[in-house]
VEXFI-248242 format. One record per residue: x, y, z of N, C-alpha, C in turn. Coordinates in pm, whole numbers, padded with zeros to 5 digits, always signed. Each point is the difference from the previous one (the first is absolute). Layout:
% VEXFI-248242
XYZXYZXYZ
...
% end
This chain:
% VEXFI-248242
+01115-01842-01496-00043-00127-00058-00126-00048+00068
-00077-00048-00054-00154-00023+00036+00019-00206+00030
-00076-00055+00058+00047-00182+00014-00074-00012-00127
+00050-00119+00024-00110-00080-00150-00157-00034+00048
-00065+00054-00118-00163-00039+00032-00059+00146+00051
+00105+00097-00009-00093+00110+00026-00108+00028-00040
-00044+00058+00040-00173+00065-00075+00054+00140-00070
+00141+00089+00015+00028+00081-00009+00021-00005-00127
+00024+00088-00113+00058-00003-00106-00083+00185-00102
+00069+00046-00063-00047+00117-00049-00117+00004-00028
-00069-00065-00098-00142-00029-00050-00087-00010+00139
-00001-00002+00097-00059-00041+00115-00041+00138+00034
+00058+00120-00025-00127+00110+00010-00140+00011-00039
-00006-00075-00127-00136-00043-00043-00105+00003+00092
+00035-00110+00112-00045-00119+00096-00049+00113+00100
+00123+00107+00034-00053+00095+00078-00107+00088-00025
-00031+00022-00112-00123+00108-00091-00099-00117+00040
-00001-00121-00018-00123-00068+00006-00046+00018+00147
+00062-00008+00100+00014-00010+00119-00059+00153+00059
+00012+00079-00066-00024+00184+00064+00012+00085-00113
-00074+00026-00116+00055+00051-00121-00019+00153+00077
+00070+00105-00057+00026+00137+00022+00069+00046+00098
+00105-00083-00008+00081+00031+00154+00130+00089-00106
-00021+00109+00060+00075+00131-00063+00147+00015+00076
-00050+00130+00127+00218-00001+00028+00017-00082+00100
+00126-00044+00001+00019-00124+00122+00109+00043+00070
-00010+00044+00083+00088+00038+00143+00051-00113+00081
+00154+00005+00006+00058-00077+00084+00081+00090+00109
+00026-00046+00107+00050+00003+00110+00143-00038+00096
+00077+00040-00010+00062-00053+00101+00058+00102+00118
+00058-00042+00049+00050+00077+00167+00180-00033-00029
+00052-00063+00126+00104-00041+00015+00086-00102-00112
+00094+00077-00063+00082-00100-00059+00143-00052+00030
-00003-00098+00039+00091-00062+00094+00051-00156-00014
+00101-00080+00013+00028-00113+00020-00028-00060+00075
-00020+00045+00143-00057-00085+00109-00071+00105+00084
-00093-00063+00103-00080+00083+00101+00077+00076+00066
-00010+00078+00098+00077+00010+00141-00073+00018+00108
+00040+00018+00118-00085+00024+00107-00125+00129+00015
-00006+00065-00124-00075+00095-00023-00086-00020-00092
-00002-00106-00073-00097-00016-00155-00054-00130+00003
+00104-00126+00103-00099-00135-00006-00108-00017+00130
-00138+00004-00119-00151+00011+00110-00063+00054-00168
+00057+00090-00025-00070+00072-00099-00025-00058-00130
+00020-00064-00038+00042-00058-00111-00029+00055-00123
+00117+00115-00007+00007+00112-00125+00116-00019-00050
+00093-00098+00046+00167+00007-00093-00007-00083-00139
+00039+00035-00082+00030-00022-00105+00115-00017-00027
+00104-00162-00041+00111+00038-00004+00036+00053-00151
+00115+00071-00003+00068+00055-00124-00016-00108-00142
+00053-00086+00048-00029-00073-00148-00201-00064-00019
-00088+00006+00049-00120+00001-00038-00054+00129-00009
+00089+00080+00075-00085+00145-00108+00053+00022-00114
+00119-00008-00028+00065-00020-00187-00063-00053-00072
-00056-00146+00055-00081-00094-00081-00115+00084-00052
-00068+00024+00116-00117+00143+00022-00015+00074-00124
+00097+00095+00045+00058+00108-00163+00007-00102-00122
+00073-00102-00020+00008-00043-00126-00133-00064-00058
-00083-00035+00089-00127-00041-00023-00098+00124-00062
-00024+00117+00069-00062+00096-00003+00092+00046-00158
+00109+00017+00016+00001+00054-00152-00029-00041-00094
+00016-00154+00018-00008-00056-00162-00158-00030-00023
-00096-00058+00126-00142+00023-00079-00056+00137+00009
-00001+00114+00134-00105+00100-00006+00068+00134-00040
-00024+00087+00001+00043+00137-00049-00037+00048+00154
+00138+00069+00047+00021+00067+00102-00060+00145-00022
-00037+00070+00114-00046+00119-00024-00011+00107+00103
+00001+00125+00004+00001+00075+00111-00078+00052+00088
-00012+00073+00112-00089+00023+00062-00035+00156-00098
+00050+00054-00085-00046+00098-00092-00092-00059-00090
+00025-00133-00078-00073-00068-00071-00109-00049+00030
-00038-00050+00169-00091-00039+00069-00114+00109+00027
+00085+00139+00042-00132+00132-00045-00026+00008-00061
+00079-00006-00130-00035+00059-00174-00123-00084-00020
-00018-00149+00059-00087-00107-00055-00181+00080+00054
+00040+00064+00117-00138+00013+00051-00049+00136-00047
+00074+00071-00089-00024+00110-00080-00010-00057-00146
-00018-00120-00047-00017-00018-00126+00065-00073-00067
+00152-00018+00056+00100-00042-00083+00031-00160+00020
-00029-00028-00138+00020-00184+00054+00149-00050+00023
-00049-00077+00122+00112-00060+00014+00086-00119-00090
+00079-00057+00007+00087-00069-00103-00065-00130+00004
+00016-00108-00054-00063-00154+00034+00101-00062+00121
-00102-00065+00047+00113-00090+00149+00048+00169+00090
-00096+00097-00008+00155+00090+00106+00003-00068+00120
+00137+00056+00078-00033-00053+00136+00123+00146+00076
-00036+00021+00074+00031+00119+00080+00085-00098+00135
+00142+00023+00042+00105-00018+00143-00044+00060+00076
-00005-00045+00113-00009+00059+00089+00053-00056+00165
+00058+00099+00077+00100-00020+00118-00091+00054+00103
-00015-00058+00118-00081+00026+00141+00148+00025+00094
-00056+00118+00096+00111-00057+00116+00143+00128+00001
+00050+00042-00122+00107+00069-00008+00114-00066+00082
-00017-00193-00060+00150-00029+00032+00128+00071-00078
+00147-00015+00045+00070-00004-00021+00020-00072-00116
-00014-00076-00002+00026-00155-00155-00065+00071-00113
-00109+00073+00022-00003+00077-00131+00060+00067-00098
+00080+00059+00066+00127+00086-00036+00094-00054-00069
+00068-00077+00119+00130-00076+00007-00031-00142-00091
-00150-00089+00010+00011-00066-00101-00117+00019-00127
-00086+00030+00037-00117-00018-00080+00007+00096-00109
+00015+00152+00007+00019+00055-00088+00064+00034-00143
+00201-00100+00078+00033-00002-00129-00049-00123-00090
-00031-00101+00071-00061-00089-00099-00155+00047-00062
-00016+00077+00004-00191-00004-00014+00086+00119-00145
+00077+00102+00040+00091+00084-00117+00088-00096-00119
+00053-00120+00064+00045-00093-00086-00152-00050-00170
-00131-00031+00120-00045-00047-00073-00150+00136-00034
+00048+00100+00000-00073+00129-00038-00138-00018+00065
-00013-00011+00077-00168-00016+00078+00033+00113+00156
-00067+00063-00092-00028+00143+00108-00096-00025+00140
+00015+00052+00116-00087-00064+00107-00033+00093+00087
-00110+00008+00100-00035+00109+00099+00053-00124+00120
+00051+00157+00094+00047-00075+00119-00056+00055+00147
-00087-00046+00095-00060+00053+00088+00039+00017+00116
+00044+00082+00071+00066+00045+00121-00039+00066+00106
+00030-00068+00125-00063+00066+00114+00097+00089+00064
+00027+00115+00006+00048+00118+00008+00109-00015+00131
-00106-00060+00129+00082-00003+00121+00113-00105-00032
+00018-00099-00051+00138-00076-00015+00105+00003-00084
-00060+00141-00062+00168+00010-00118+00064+00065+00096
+00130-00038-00060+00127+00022+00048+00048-00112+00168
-00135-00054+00033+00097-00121+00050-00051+00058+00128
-00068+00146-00008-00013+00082+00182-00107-00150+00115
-00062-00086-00103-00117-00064+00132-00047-00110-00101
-00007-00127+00049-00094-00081-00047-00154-00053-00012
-00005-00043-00106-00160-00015-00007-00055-00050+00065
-00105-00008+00043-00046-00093+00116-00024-00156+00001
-00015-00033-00200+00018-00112+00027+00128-00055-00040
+00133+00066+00025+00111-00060-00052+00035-00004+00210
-00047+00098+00083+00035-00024+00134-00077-00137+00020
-00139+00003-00029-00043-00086+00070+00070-00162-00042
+00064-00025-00122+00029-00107-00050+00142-00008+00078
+00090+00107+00041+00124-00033+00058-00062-00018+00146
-00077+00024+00024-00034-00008+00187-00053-00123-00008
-00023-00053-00073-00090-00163-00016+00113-00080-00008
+00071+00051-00071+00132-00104-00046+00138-00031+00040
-00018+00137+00097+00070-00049+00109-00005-00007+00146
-00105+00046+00052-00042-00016+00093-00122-00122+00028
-00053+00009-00110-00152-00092+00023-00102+00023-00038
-00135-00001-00022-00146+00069+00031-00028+00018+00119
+00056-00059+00091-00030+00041+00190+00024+00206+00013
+00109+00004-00088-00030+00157+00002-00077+00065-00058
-00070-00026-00105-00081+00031-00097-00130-00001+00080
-00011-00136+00070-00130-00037+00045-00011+00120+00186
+00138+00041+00060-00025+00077+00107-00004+00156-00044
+00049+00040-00163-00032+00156-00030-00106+00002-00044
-00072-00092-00030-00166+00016-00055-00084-00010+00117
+00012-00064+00138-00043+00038+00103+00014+00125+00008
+00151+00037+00039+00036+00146+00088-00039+00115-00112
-00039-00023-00128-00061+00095-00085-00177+00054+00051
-00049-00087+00099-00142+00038+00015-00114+00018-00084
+00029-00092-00098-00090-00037-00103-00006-00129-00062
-00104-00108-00006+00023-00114-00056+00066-00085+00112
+00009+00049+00156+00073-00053+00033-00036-00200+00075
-00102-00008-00071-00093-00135+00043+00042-00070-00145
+00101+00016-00118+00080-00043-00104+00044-00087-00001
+00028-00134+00006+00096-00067+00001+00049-00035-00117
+00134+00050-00064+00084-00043-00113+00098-00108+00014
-00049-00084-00098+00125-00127-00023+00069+00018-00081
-00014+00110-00102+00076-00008-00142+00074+00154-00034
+00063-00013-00067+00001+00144-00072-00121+00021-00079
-00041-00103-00086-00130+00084-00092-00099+00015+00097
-00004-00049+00140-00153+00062+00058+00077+00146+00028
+00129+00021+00071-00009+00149+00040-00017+00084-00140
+00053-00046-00091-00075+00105-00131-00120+00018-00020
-00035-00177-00057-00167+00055-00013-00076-00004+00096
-00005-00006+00117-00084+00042+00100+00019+00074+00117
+00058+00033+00043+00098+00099+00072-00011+00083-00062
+00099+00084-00115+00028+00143-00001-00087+00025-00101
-00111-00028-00105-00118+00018-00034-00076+00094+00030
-00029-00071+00181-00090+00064+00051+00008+00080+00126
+00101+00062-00004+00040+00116+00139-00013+00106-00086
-00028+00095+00133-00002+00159-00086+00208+00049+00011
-00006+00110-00079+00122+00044-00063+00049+00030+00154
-00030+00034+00085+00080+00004+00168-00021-00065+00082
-00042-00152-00072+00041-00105+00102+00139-00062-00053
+00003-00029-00168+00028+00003-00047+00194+00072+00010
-00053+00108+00041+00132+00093+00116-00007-00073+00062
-00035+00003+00115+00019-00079+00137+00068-00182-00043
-00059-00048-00026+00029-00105-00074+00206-00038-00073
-00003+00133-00050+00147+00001-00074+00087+00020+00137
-00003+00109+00033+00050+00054+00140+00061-00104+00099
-00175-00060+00029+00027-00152+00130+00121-00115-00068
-00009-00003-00147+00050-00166-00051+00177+00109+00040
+00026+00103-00083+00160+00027-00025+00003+00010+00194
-00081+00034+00083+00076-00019+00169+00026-00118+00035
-00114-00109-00032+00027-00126+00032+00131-00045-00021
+00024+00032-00161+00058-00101-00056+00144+00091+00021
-00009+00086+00054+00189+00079+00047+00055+00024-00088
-00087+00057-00166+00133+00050-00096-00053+00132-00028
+00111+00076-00047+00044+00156-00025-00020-00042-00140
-00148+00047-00006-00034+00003-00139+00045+00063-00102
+00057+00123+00033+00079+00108-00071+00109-00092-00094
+00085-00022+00097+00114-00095-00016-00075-00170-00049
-00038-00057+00015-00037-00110-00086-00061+00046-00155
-00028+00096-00001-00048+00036-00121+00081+00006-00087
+00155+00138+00035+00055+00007-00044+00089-00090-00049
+00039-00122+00125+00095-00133-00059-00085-00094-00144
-00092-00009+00050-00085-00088-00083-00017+00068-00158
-00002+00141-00040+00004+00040-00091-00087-00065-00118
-00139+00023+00062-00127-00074-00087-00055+00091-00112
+00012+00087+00033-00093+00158-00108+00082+00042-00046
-00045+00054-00096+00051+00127-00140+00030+00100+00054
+00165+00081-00019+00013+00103+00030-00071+00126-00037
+00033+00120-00004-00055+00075-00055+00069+00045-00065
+00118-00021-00076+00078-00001-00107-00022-00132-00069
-00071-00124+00011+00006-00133-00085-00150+00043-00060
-00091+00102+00093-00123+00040-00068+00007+00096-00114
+00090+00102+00011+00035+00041-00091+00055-00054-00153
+00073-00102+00059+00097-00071-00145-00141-00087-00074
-00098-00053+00079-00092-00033-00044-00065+00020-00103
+00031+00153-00066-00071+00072-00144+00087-00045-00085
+00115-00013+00000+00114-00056-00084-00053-00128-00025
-00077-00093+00029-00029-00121-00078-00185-00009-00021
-00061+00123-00028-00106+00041-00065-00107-00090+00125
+00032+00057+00165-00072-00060+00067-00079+00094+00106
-00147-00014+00040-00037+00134+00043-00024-00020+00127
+00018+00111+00130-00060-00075+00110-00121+00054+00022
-00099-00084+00079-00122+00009+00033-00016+00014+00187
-00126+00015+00016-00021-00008+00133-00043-00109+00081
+00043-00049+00076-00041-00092+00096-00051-00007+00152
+00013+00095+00071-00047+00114+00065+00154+00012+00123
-00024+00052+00069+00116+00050+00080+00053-00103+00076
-00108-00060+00076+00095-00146+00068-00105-00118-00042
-00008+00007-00105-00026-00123+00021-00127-00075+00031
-00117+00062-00019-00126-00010+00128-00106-00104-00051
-00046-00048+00061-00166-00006-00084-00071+00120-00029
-00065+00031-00126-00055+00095+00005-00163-00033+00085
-00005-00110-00050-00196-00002+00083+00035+00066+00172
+00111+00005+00009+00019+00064+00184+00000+00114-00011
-00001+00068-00087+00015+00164+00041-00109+00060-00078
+00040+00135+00125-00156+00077-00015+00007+00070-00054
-00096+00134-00085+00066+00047-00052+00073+00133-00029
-00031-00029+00172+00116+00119+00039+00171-00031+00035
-00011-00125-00105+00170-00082+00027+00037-00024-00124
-00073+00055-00102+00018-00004-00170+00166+00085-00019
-00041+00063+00063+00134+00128-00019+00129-00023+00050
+00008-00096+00133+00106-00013+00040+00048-00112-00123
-00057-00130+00037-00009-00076-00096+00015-00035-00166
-00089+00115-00041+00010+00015-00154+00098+00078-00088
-00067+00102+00079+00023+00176-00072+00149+00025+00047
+00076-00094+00148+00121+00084+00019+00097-00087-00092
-00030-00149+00020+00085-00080-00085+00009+00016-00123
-00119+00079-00138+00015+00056-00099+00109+00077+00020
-00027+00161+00055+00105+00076+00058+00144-00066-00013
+00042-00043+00067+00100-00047+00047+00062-00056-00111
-00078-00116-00086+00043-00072-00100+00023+00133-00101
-00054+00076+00003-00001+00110-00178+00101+00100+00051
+00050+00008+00135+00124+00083+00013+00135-00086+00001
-00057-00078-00004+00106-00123+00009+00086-00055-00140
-00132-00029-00132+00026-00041-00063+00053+00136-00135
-00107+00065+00031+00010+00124-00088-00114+00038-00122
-00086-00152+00039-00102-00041-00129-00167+00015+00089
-00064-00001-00084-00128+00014+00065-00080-00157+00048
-00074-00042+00097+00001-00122+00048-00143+00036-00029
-00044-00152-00061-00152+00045-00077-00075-00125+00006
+00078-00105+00048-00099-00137+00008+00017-00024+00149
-00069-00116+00059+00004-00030+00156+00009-00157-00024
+00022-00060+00112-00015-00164+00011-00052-00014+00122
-00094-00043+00035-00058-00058+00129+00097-00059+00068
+00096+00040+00097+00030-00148+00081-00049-00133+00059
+00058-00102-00038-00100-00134-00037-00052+00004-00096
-00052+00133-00050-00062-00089-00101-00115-00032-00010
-00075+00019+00133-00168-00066+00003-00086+00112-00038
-00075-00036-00067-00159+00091-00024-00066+00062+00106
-00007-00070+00108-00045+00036+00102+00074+00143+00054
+00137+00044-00021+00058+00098+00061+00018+00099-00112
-00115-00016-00108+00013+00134-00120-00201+00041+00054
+00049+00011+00074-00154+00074+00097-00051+00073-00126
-00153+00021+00028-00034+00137-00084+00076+00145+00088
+00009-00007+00072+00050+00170+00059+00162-00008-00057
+00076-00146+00035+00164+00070-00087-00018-00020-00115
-00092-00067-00098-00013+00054-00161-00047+00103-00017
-00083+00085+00071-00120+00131-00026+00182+00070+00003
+00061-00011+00152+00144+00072-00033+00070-00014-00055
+00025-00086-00084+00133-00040-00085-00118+00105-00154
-00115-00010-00026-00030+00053-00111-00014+00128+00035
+00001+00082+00112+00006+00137+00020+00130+00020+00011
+00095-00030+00014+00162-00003+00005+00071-00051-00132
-00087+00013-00100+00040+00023-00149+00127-00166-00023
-00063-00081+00087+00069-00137-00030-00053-00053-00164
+00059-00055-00039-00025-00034-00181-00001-00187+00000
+00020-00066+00098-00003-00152+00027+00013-00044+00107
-00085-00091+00073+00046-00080+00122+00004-00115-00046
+00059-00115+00120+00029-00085-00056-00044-00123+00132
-00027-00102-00066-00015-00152+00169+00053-00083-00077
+00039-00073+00085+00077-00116-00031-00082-00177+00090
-00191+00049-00078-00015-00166-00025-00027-00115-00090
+00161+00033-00072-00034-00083-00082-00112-00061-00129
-00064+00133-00017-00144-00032-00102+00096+00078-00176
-00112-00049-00028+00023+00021-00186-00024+00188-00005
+00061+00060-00078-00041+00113-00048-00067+00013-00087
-00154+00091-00009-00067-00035-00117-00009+00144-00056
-00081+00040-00155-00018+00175-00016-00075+00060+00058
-00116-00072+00115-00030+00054+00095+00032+00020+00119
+00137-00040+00034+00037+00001+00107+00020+00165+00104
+00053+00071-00089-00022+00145+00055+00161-00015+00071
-00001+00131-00014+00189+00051+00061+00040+00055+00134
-00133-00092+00075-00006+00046+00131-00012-00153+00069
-00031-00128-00064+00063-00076+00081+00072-00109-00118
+00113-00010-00052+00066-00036-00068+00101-00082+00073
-00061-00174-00040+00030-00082+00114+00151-00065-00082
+00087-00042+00091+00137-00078-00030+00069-00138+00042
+00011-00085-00039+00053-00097+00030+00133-00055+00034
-00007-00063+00174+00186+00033+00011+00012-00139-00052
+00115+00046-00081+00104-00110-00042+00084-00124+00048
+00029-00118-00004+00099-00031+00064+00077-00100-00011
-00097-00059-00126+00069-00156-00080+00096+00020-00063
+00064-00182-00018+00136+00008-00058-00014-00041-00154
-00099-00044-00023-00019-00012-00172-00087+00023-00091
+00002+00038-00160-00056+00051-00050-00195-00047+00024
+00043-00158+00026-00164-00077+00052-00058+00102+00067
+00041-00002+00139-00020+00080+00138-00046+00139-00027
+00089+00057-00048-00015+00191-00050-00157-00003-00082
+00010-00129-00104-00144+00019-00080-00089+00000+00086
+00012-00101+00069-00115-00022+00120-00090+00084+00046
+00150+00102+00112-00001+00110+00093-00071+00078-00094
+00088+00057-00127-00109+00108-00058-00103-00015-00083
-00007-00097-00104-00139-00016-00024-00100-00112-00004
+00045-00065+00112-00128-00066+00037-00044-00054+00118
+00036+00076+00091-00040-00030+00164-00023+00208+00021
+00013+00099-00046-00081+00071-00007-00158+00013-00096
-00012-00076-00094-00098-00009-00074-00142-00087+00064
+00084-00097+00113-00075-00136+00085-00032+00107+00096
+00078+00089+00049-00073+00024+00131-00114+00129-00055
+00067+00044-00072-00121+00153-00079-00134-00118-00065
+00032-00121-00027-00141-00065-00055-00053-00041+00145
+00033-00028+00075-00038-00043+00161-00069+00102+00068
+00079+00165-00022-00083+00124+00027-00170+00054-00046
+00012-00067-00125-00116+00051-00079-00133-00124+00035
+00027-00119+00076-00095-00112+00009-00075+00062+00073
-00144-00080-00015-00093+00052+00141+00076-00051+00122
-00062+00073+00104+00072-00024+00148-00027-00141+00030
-00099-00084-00034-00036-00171+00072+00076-00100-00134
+00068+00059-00087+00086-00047-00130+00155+00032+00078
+00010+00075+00033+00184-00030+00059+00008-00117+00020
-00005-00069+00087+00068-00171+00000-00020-00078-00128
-00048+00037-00106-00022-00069-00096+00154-00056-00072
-00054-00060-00149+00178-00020-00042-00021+00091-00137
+00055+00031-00049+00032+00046-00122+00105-00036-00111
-00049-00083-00093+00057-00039-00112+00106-00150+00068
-00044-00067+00124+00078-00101+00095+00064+00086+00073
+00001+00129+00017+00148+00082+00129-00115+00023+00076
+00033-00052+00127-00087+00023+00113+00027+00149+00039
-00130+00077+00021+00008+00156+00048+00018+00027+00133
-00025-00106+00051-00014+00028+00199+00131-00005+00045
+00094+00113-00043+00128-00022+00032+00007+00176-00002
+00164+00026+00074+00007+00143+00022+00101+00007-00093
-00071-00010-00138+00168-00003-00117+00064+00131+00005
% end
């Protein structure tokens, strides 16, 4: 149910064409689907509970035409896509995918790619930022703030937040401080990561990856743990890229043919890991900031928007028209960013 006085209402796609006309496939996003945080997911703010991703699905079916990551190649070989498509998509290789997301996304026939980092299926080790959010949350940032010392990099840092150790912290270390870094926080903080992994039971088995084809869902690559790509060299493509493909296509049984940046930022689809992802016969990458998809966009950075509202208002918003504001904000001259556009002020990080 939308309040009264919405701006929302069907006819209001119109509004969006005026706003960004040629906005073609629209990629949404989510990660974790869940009822509440836990000591591993609140910092991040990727949960989605169960009943606003239903809403989600019921939204997506009834205005856009769902579509596949087969349909999304076919488009860049010729084949038009449907009106409104919009392509699912899962970061992370939680667990909730499986157990919730899938059969509802099969309830409401919307096929989805799901991206997985190789080292945490089956529960063997956690991601670094599902450790770093339980070492914050129950210990403090005082540990956070003495393994980024004892890591020997950055160590003149001072973090107050979780979003500085994301976005400024692990950004910018190379891939073995980065080691060092994981190493120092699980000594500090005295847990048998093995065993917290396994209790916590955050990732996709490698039997829930499998059942995964049973609801017309494909997995993709995300790289092995997890990394920034702008940190690695590219003599770390392979551990990184090429083994977590591996791994995923013996795993799943299917061929793994698209990638997702972790995070998500532009900045970490380098020219050297796109030159490799297009010599490694990849067919789509993907970021997640939030901009409009246009027919020039190209199938090498095919941007997505994470999801996370509770009403049909909100969802319009999220997908078509706060990616259309920030792709019109992209294209201004550089001394025009602070400007306003149409009354929406641009000097914002929409």
């Amino acid at each position: 149910m939308n309040s009264p006085g919405s701006l929302w209402y069907p006819g209001a796609f119109g509004i969006g064409r005026v706003l960004g006309p040629g906005y073609s496939l629209r990629c949404v996003l989510f990660h974790d689907i869940s009822d509440s945080e836990s000591v591993f997911t609140q910092g991040l703010n990727g949960t989605v509970t169960r009943k606003n991703f239903q809403r989600a699905l019921e939204f997506l079916s009834r205005y856009y035409t769902p579509v596949s990551l087969q349909d999304v190649v076919a488009s860049f070989e010729g084949q038009a896509l449907p009106r409104r498509a919009i392509l699912v998509t899962f970061d992370d290789g939680y667990a909730s995918t499986r157990q919730v997301a899938a059969p509802l996304c099969l309830e409401f026939r919307i096929p989805a790619v799901v991206f997985a980092n190789a080292s945490c299926l089956d529960n063997r080790e956690l991601a670094l930022d599902n450790l770093v959010c339980y070492v914050a949350n129950t210990t403090g940032l005082k540990t956070i703030q003495a393994a980024i010392r004892d890591a020997g990099n950055g160590q003149d840092l001072e973090v107050h937040s979780l979003p500085e150790v994301f976005g400024s912290f692990l950004p910018n270390i190379s891939l073995s401080t980065r080691m060092l870094f994981r190493n120092r926080l699980v000594e500090l903080a005295g847990v048998r990561e093995s065993e917290l992994a396994a209790e916590a039971g955050l990732y996709l088995s490698s039997r829930q990856v499998r059942d995964l084809a049973d609801f017309d869902f494909e997995i993709g690559n995300h790289t092995y743990n997890h990394v920034h790509c702008r940190s690695l060299l590219a003599s770390e493509f392979a551990a990184e890229i090429d083994r977590n493909g591996s791994v995923l296509e013996a795993i799943s049984g299917g061929k793994v043919r698209s990638f997702s940046v972790p995070y998500g930022s532009s900045s970490d689809l380098t020219s050297g890991v796109l030159a490799h992802l297009q010599q490694s016969g990849y067919e789509a990458a993907f970021l997640a900031e939030g901009r409009a998809n246009f027919p020039d966009t190209g199938q090498s950075r095919l941007n997505r928007v994470s999801v996370k509202a509770a009403s049909d208002a909100a969802l319009f918003s999220e997908i078509e028209v706060l990616p259309r504001l920030r792709s019109a904000k992209d294209r201004l001259p550089l001394h025009s960013k602070s400007a306003h556009i149409s009354g929406v002020s641009t000097d914002l990080n929409l």
